[in-house]
C-alpha positions as CSV (number, residue, x, y, z in Angstrom):
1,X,0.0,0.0,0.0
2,X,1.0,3.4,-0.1
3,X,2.2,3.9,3.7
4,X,4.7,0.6,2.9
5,X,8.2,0.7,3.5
6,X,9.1,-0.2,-0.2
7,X,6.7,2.9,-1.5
8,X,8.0,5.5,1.4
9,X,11.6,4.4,0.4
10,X,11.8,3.7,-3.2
11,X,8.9,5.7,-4.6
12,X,8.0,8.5,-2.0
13,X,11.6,9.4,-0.7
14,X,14.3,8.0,-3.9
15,X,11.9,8.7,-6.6
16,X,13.2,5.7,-8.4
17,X,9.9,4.2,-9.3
18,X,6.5,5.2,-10.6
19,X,5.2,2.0,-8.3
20,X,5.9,-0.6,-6.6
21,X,4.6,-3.7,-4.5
22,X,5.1,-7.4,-2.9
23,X,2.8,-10.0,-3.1
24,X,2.6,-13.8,-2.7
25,X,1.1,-17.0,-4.8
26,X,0.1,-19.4,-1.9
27,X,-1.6,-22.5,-2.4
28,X,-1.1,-26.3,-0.5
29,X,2.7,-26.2,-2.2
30,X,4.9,-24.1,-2.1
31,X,4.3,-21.1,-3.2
32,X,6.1,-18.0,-4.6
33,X,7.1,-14.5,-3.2
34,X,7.9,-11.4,-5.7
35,X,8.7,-7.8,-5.2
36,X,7.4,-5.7,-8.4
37,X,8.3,-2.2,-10.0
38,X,7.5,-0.3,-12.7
39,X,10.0,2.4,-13.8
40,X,12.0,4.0,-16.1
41,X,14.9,1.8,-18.3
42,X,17.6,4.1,-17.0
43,X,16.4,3.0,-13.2
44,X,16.8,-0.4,-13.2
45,X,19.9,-0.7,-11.1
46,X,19.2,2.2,-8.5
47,X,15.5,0.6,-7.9
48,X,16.3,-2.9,-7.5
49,X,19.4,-1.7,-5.1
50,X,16.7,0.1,-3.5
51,X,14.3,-2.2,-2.8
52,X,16.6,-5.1,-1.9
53,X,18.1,-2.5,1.1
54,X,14.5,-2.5,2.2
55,X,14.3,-6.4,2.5
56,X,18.0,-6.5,3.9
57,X,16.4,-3.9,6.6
58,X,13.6,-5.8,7.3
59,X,15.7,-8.7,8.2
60,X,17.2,-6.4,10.3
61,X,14.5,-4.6,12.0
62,X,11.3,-5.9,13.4
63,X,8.1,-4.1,11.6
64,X,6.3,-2.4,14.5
65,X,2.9,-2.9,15.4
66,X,1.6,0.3,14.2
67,X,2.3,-1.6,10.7
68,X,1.2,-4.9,11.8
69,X,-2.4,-3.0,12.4
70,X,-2.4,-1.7,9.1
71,X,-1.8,-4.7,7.3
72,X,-4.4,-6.4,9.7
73,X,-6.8,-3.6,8.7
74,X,-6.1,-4.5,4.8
75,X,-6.3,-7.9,5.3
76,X,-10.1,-7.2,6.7
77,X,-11.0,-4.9,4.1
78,X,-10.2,-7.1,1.4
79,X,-12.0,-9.9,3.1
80,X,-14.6,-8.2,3.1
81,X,-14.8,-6.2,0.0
82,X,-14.9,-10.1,-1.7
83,X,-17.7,-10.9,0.2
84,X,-19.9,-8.2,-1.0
85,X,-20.2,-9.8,-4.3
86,X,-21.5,-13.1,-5.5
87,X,-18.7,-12.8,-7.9
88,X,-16.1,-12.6,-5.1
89,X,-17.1,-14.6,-3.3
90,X,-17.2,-17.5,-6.1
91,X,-13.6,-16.1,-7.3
92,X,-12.1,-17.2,-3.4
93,X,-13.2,-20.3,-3.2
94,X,-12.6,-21.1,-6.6
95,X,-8.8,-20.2,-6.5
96,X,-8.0,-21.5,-3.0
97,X,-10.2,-25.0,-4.5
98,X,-8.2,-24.9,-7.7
99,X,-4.7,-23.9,-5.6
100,X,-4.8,-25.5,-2.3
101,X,-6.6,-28.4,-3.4
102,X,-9.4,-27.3,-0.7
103,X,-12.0,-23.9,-0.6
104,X,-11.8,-24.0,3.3
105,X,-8.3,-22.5,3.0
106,X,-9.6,-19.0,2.2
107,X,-10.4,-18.6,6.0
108,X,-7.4,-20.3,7.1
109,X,-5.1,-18.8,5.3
110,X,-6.5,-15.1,6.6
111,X,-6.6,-16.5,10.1
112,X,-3.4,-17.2,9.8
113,X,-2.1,-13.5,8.1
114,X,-3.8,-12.3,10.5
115,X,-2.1,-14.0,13.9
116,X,1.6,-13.3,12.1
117,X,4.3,-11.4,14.4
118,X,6.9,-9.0,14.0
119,X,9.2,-12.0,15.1
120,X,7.6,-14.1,12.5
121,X,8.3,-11.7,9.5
122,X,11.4,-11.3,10.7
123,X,12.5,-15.2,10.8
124,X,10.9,-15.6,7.8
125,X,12.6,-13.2,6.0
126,X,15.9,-14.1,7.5
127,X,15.4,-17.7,6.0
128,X,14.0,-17.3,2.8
129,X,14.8,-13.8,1.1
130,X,18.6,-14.8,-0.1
131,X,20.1,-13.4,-2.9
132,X,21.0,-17.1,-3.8
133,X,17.1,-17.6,-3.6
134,X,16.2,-14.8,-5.6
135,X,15.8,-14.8,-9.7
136,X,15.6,-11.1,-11.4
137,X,13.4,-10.7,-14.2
138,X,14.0,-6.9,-16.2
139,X,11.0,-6.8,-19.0
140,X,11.9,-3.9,-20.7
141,X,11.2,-1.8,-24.5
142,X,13.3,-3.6,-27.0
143,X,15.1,0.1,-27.8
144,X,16.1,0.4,-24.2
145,X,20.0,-0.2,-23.0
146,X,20.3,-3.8,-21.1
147,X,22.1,-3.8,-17.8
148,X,25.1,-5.5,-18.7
149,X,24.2,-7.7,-15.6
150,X,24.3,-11.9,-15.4
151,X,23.3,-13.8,-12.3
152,X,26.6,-13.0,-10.8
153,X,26.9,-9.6,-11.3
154,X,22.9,-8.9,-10.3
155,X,23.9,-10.5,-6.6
156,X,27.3,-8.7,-6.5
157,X,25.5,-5.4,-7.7
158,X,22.7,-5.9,-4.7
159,X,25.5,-7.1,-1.9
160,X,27.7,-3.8,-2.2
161,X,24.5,-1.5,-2.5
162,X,23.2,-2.2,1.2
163,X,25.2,0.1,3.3
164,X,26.8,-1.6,6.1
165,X,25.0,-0.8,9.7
166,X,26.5,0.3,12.9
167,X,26.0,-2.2,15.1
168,X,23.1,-1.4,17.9
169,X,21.9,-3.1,20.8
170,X,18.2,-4.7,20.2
171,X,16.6,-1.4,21.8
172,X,14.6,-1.3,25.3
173,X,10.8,0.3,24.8
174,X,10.2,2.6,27.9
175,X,8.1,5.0,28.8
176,X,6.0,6.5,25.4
177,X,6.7,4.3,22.6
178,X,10.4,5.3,23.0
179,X,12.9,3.1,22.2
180,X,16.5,3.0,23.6
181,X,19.9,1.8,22.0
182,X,23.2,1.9,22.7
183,X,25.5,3.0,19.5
184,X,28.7,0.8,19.4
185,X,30.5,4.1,19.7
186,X,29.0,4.7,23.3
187,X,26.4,6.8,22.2
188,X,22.6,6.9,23.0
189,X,19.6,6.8,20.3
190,X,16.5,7.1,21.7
191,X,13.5,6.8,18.9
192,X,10.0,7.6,19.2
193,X,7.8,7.3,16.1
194,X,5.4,9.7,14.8
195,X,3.1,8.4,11.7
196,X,1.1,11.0,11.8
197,X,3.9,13.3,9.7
198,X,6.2,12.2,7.0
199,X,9.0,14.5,8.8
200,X,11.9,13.5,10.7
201,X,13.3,15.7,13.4
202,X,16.9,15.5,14.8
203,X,18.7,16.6,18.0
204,X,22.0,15.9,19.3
205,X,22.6,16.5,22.7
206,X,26.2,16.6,24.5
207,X,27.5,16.5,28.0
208,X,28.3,19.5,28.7
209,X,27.3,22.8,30.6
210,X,28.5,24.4,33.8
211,X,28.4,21.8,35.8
212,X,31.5,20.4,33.6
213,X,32.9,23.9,33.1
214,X,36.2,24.5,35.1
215,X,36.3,27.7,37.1
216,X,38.1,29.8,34.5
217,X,36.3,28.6,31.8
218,X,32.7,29.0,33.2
219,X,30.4,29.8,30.3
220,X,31.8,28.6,28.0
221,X,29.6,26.5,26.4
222,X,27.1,29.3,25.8
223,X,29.2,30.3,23.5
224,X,29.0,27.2,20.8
């Protein structure tokens, strides 16, 4: 949807597609996981580098339940949107007969999305969203310059684009929705989310002041 972390990131913020989604095929086998974009020819390398380093920081960071609720709120809505029509309703348990072998799996299947955790999205994606997993598929005009890019080179292109991260404790929530880390350098990063704006704010705050001020020195600081 619109407030996902792949359109905030690649679309909203990078501008490097005109859209983009995830989905899933799922079924009684196994079934199949894609990340989609459409976009300019000249993009292809800047957008797909951009969308992995969201999956590579979902590995990394649990979703929070702020987006847990929205997705639980979609998953209801689309429930029952198809249930407001004969023809949904036939198209549901038609596809999860003709996929999963049995209709009941419609319900199950939502029950299921709808009990998922942040830890469980986070194992998951940990196990199964590898680069040595993954197969890149570029449809694009027949005029249009090709990346230059095999197999190899797609998963060496995507490795070096995710920026290494500075190692952080797991956080402690406290008081507010804050959330506390310690910074491997010794710093503190305390986070508290605010989805009601699409605008970050920033403060860095030193020791400092007079009670560190030597005698002669007193004041000091005022003066930075």
């Amino acid at each position: 949807g619109l407030s996902s972390r792949l359109n905030q990131s690649v679309r909203e913020r990078q501008k490097l597609v005109h859209s983009v989604a995830a989905g899933q095929f799922n079924g009684a086998y196994p079934g199949l996981a894609y990340l989609w974009a459409e976009l300019e020819p000249g993009q292809v390398k800047p957008a797909l580098a951009a969308i992995w380093a969201e999956v590579e920081r979902m590995k990394r960071e649990p979703v929070s339940e702020a987006e847990l609720e929205r997705q639980r709120v979609r998953i209801e809505h689309d429930e029952a949107s198809e249930l407001m029509s004969m023809e949904g309703m036939a198209g549901k348990l038609g596809y999860y007969e003709s996929m999963g072998g049995d209709y009941r799996r419609a319900d199950q299947a939502e029950a299921r999305m709808r009990a998922v955790t942040a830890a469980d999205i986070q194992r998951v994606m940990n196990k199964y969203f590898k680069l040595n997993r993954a197969s890149v598929v570029v449809y694009r005009p027949t005029k249009s310059k090709a990346t230059g890019l095999d197999s190899k080179g797609w998963q060496a292109w995507l490795q070096a684009a995710v920026p290494a991260q500075e190692a952080v404790d797991p956080g402690q929530v406290i008081v507010g929705g804050i959330t506390r880390f310690k910074l491997s350098s010794g710093g503190i990063l305390l986070v508290k989310p605010v989805h009601h704006s699409p605008l970050v704010a920033a403060q860095f705050q030193f020791d400092g002041g007079q009670r560190l001020e030597p005698p002669q020195l007193c004041g000091g600081m005022s003066l930075l």
